[in-house]
C-alpha positions as a printed Julia matrix, in Angstrom:
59×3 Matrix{Float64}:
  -7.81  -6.77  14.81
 -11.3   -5.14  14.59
  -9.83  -1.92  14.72
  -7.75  -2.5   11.73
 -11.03  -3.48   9.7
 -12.8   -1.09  10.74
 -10.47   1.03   9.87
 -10.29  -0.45   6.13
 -14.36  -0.02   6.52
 -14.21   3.52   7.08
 -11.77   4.12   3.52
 -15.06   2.9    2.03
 -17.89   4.47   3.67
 -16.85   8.33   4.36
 -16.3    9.05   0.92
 -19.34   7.85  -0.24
 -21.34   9.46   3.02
 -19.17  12.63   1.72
 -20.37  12.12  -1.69
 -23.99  11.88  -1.26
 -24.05  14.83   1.47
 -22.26  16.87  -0.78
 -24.66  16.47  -3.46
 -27.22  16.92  -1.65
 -26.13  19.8    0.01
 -24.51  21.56  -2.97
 -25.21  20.03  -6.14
 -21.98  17.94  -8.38
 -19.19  20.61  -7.22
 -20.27  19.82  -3.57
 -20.26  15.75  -4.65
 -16.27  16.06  -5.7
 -16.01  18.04  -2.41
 -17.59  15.65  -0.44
 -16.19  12.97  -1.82
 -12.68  14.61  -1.19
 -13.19  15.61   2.07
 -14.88  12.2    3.44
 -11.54  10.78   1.92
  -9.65  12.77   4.07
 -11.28  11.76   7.45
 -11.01   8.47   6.4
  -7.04   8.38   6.05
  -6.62  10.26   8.7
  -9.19   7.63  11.02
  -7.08   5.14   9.3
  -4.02   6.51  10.22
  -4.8    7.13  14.04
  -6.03   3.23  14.41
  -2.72   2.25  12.73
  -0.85   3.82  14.82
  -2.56   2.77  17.81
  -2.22  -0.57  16.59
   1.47  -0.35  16.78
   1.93   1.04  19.92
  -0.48  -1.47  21.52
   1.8   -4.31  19.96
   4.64  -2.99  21.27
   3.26  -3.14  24.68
């Protein structure tokens, strides 16, 4: 079960970590980027623990 909420955790914080990097890195184009990109590790995090999750139940 932790790895499902951390999973959920993750959908929050990598987009914001992506956000402020971004901005600080490249200014507000870099923010959306960031943002964007941190979104997309997160689903994809989220989407490896799901699946994990599934096959470990099935087990």
């Amino acid at each position: 079960m932790a790895m499902a909420a951390l999973g959920c955790f993750l959908l929050l914080i990598f987009p914001i970590l992506g956000l402020v990097i971004g901005g600080w890195l490249a200014g507000r184009e870099g923010m959306i980027w960031g943002a964007g990109i941190g979104l997309v590790v997160a689903l994809g995090v989220s989407g490896v623990m799901g699946y994990a999750l599934v096959k470990a139940r099935r087990k």
